[in-house]
N, C-alpha and C positions, 0 to 999 in steps of 0.2 A: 814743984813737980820735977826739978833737977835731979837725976838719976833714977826715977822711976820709971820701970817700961811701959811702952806703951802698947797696949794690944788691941792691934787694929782689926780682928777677925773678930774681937769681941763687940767693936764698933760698929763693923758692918752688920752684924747677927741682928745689933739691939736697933738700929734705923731700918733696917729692912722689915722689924717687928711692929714699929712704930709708923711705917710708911704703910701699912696694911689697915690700922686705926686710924689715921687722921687723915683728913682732905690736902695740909700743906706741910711740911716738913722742915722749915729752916735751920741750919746747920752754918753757926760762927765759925769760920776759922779761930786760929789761935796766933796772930799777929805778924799774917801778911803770907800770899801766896807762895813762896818760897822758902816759908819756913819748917825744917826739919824737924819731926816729932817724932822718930825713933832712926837712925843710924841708917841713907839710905833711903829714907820714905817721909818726903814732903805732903804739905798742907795740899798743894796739889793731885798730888798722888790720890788720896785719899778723895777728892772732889771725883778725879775720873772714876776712881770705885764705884761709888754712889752715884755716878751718870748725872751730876746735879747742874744747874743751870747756876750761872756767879752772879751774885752782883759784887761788883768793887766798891769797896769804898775807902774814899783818900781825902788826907786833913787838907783843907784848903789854904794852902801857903805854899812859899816861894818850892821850888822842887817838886809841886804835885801836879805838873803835865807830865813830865818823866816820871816820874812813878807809875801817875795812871796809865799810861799810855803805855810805858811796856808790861805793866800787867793786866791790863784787856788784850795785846797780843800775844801774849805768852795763854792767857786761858784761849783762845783762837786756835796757838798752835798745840794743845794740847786737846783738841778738838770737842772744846765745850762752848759753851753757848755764852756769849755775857749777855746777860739781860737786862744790864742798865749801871750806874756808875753815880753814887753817892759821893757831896762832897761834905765833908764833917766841919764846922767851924765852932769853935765854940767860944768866941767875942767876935763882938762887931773889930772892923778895923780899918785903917786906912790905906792900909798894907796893897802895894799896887800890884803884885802876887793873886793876891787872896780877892782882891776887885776885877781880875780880868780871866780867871784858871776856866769860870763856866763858861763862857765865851768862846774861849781860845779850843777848851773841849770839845763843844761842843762842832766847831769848824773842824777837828780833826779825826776825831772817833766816830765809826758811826754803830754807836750805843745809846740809848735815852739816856736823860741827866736827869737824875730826879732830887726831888728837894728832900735837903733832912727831915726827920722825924725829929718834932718837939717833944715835950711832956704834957701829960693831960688829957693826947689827946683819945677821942670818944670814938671815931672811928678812922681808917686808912683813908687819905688822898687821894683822888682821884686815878694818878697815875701810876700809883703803888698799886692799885685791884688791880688793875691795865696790865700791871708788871705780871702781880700773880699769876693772872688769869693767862699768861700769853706763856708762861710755864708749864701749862697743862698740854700745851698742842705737838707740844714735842717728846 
C-alpha cells in the first residue's frame, strides 16, 4: 500500500453504510494507534471519526506494559472509550515479561483484560459479549 492514497471520506461513507446494516461493526486498525495512513492523519484520528469504542491489543512480552499503558491513555486523552485490552501471545513461555504483563495490567489500568481468542472457536467468551454489549450503552 506504499504510496497509495488513502481516502478517508470514502472510509467514513462505506462504515457509516455498514453501521446502518449490522448490529456490531469492528474496525482493525492497521498496526498500532499511532500509526499514519495518509500525510497528517493517524489510525487514531480515524477512530475519533467513527466515535468508536478501542480495544488494545499488545503482544505479550518484555515492553508491553509501556506500550499498553500509553496506548490506553493516549485513546483516554483523545476522548474515546477503551473498552478492554487484549494480550496476544503466540507460544507458551517462560519469559518472566510475558508471565507477569496481566498482572501488573491489570494493577495499573483500569480497563478489563480479556483473554485471546483461539481458533475454532463456536461462540464468543463470556467476557467478549460483556465487552460488546457494554459498547452499545455509549
Amino acid at each position: 500500500m506504499e504510496n497509495v492514497p488513502v481516502d478517508v471520506e470514502k472510509i467514513l461513507a462505506a462504515f457509516q453504510t455498514l453501521q446502518c446494516r449490522v448490529e456490531h461493526v469492528i474496525v482493525e486498525g492497521t498496526g498500532g494507534w499511532l500509526v499514519q495512513i495518509r500525510p497528517g492523519y493517524f489510525v487514531s484520528d480515524l477512530a475519533v471519526a467513527m466515535k468508536l469504542p478501542v480495544l488494545v491489543v499488545a503482544q505479550s512480552r518484555l515492553g508491553c506494559l509501556n506500550h499498553a499503558a500509553l496506548t490506553v491513555r493516549s485513546v483516554a486523552a483523545y476522548q474515546l472509550r477503551c473498552v478492554g485490552l487484549v494480550l496476544n501471545s503466540t507460544e507458551i513461555t517462560s519469559d518472566v515479561a510475558a508471565l507477569t504483563n496481566a498482572d501488573i495490567l491489570k494493577r495499573i489500568l483500569n480497563v478489563p483484560l480479556l483473554a485471546g481468542l483461539g481458533e475454532n472457536l463456536t461462540e464468543l467468551p463470556v467476557d467478549w459479549r460483556l465487552m460488546l454489549d457494554s459498547t452499545r450503552e455509549h
